[in-house]
Residue, then its C-alpha position, 0 to 999 in steps of 0.5 A: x608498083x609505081x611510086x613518086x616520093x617528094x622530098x630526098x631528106x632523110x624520111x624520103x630517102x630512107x623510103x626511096x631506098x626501103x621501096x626500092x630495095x622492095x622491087x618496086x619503080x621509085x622516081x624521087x624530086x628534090x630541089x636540092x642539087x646535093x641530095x639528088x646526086x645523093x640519091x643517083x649515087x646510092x640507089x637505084x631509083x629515077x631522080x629528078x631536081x625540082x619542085x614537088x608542086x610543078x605540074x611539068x616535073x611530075x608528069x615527067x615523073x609520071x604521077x599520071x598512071x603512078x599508083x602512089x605518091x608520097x610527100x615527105x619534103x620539111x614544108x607542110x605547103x609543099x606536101x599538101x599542094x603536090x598530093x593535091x596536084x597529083x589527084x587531079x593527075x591521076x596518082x591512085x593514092x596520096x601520102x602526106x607528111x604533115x607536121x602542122x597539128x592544126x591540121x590534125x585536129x578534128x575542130x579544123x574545118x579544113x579536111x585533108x582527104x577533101x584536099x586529096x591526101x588519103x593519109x597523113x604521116x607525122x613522123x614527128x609525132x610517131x617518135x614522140x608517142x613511141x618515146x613516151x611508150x617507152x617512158x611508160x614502160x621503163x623495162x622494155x626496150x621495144x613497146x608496141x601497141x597491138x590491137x587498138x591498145x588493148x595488147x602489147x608486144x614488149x622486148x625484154x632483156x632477161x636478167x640473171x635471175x629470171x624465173x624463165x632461164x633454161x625452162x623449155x617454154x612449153x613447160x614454162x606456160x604449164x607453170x603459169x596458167x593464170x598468166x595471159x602471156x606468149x613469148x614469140x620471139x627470141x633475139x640471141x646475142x653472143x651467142x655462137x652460129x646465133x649472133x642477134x639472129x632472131x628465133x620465132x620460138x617452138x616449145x622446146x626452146x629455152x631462154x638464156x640469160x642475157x636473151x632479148x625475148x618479146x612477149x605479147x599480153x595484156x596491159x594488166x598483166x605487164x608487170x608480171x612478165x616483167x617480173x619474170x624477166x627479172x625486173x623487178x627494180x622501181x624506176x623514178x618518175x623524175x625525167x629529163x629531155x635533152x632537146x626542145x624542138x618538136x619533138x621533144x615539146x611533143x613528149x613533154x606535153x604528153x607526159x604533162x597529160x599523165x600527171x604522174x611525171x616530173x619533167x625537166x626540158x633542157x634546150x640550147x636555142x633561144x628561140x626553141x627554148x621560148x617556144x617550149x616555155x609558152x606550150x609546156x605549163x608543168x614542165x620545168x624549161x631551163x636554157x642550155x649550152x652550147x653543144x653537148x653540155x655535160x656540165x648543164x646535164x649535172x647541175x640539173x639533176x641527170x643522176x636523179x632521173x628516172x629516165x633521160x631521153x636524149x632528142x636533138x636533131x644530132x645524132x652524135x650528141x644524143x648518143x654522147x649524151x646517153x651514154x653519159x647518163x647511163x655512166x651515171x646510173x640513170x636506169x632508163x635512156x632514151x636515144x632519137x638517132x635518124x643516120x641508119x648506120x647507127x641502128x644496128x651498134x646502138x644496142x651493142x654499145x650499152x643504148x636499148x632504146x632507140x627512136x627512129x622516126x624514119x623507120x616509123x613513117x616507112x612502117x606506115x607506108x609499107x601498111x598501105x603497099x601491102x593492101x587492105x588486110x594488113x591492118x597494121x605494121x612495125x618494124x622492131x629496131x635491133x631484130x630482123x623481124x616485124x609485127x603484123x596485124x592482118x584482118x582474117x576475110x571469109x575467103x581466108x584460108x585459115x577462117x573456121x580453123x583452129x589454129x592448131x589446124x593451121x601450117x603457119x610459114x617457117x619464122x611467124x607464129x600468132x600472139x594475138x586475136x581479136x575477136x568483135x573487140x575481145x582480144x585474147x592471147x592465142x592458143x593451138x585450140x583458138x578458132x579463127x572467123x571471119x573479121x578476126x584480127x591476128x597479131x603476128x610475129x614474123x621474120x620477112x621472107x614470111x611476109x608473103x606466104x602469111x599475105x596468101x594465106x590471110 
């Protein structure tokens, strides 16, 4: 495909670097000298300097027969302006990172497809929703909402004293009948020849302590198969944020609308800090030091929380700050990071939780590049795999199947079907018709066949 992205930041050149890796014709237009000679330097991709709203830059990027144009500069006008340029050139479809909420909000007369944006990404408000997932599910290291909400795949790390060690999991699901669960994967950590590799699980496979297991279910039962990873411990509503810009004020205003939180908001700017005090009205909003202020993180409380989540712009700072809060016993730690050499170690040095907002606009991109019966994507941080929604149409291969019928591609297996809005956990005797929806665990070389065969 041909793609145009707007906007070599860190969300544009992330996506430049994700698509490009991908194979497909990425040209990428930034006014800033630095970033594009960032780009030329690291990837191989067409890099122009220059406004994503000049006409004469992006013919010379070719948005005429481009099949995407994606806008992902730090200012909404930009954005809007360069997708509306691009419709009338004749780009296929037009993405757009809007961070203005004004706009979001179905009372606003203004429509943003009228405008020639086929979608909006809010990377901003992406991380948010995932910190408070996270918050919500205190256990889990990964949260993801799986058909419309009614499932959830959660990542687990399992204690010493889990009820699931060394069972074969086929005897494992002959033990627990009455429980609607499927472990789908396995991340081994120190372990020989399987150092965080990830294992798409037969029956015959067994759990280890130690393991990073992820279990699809339903919401009522969560609690279960948390206990049978041997979490069993409550963990405080008491939360602390460490930082109120965006998102930060996002996360807080979310979890003011659960009305089951006590939430405290540390931020150091003035400015940032009155902003909060005007939006938030059941969120404690106290004026920090400057930098990485331990001090202000102890007279505050941090050994009382429940949870703290660390969400400054700085990725140093939050991973300091975590880690700090973790020495303290605080059960649960948060960690926004944006620099991609940081995801693979965060989990090594004692972080499970980590946010990454790029990763989460690239995951809504990559649901459009891969075409209409993809219904959803994620990308799980700390794994090589990902989770997919694909909508089963009458020429599907496997539509009057069961799945048992079925040769799934090596290194994917189903969690999930949803059948007319009635979703259920999947089994070898499941039947699969036209319209289903199935949620798929997958490593990413079986990305293409599953495409095929859906």
């Amino acid at each position: 495909m041909k793609i145009v992205v707007i906007g070599a930041g860190a969300v544009g050149y992330h996506l430049a670097r994700t698509l490009s890796w991908e194979g497909h014709e990425v040209t990428i237009i930034d006014h800033d000298q630095k970033l594009i000679d960032r780009v030329s330097s690291s990837m191989d991709v067409l890099a122009l300097r220059g406004s994503g709203t000049s006409v004469q830059l992006l013919l010379k990027a070719g948005v005429d027969d481009a099949d995407l144009l994606v806008a992902v500069t730090s200012v909404d006008e930009v954005n809007i302006v360069s997708c509306m340029l691009a419709k009338q050139l004749g780009t296929k479809t037009r993405i757009a990172r809007v961070r203005n909420q004004e706009y979001s909000n179905p009372e606003t007369p203004v429509s943003l497809l009228e405008l020639g944006i086929n979608q909006v990404i809010h990377p901003e408000m992406e991380a948010a929703k995932e910190v408070v997932r996270m918050i919500r599910f205190p256990h889990a290291l990964d949260v993801v909402e799986c058909a419309g909400g009614k499932m959830f795949l959660v990542g687990l790390r399992v204690e010493p004293n889990a009820e699931i060690i060394n069972k074969p999991l086929e005897e494992l699901a002959l033990s627990l009948p009455d429980l609607s669960f499927r472990l789908v994967a396995i991340v081994r950590t120190g372990f020989a020849g399987q150092d965080g590799k990830t294992i798409i699980p037969s029956g015959k496979d067994v759990v280890l302590p130690g393991d990073i297991v992820y279990v699809i279910s339903q919401t009522e039962v969560l609690s279960d198969v948390f206990n049978l990873a041997g979490k069993q411990d409550e963990v405080s509503h008491n939360v602390m944020l460490l930082g109120g810009g965006m998102i930060g004020r996002m996360v807080a205003e979310m979890l003011e609308e659960l009305k089951r939180y006590n939430v405290k908001l540390i931020e150091s700017d003035e400015d940032r800090t009155q902003r909060a005090v005007q939006r938030l009205k059941n969120t404690m909003v106290i004026k920090g030091g400057e930098g990485v202020d331990f001090d202000v993180l102890a007279l505050e409380g941090i050994d009382e929380m429940g949870v703290f989540a660390a969400l400054t712009p700085d990725d140093e700072s939050n991973i300091v700050t975590s880690l700090f809060a973790r020495h303290l016993g605080v059960k649960r730690a948060i960690t926004r990071i944006s620099k991609p050499e940081y995801t693979p170690i965060v989990r090594a040095i004692g972080l499970d939780a980590a946010v990454n907002e790029r990763i989460l606009t690239s995951d809504a991109i990559v649901k459009y590049l891969l075409g209409g019966r993809i219904m959803a994507m994620s990308t799980l941080q700390g794994t090589d795999a990902e989770i997919i929604e694909f909508s089963v149409s009458d020429k599907s291969a496997i539509a009057g199947k069961r799945l048992h019928e079925v040769k799934f591609p090596s290194g994917s297996i189903v969690g999930a079907i949803d059948h007319d809005g009635e979703v259920n956990v999947a089994v070898g005797n499941t039947l699969v018709r036209p319209t289903d929806r199935l949620v798929l665990f997958c490593v990413p070389k079986a990305v293409p066949k599953l495409e095929k065969l859906f």
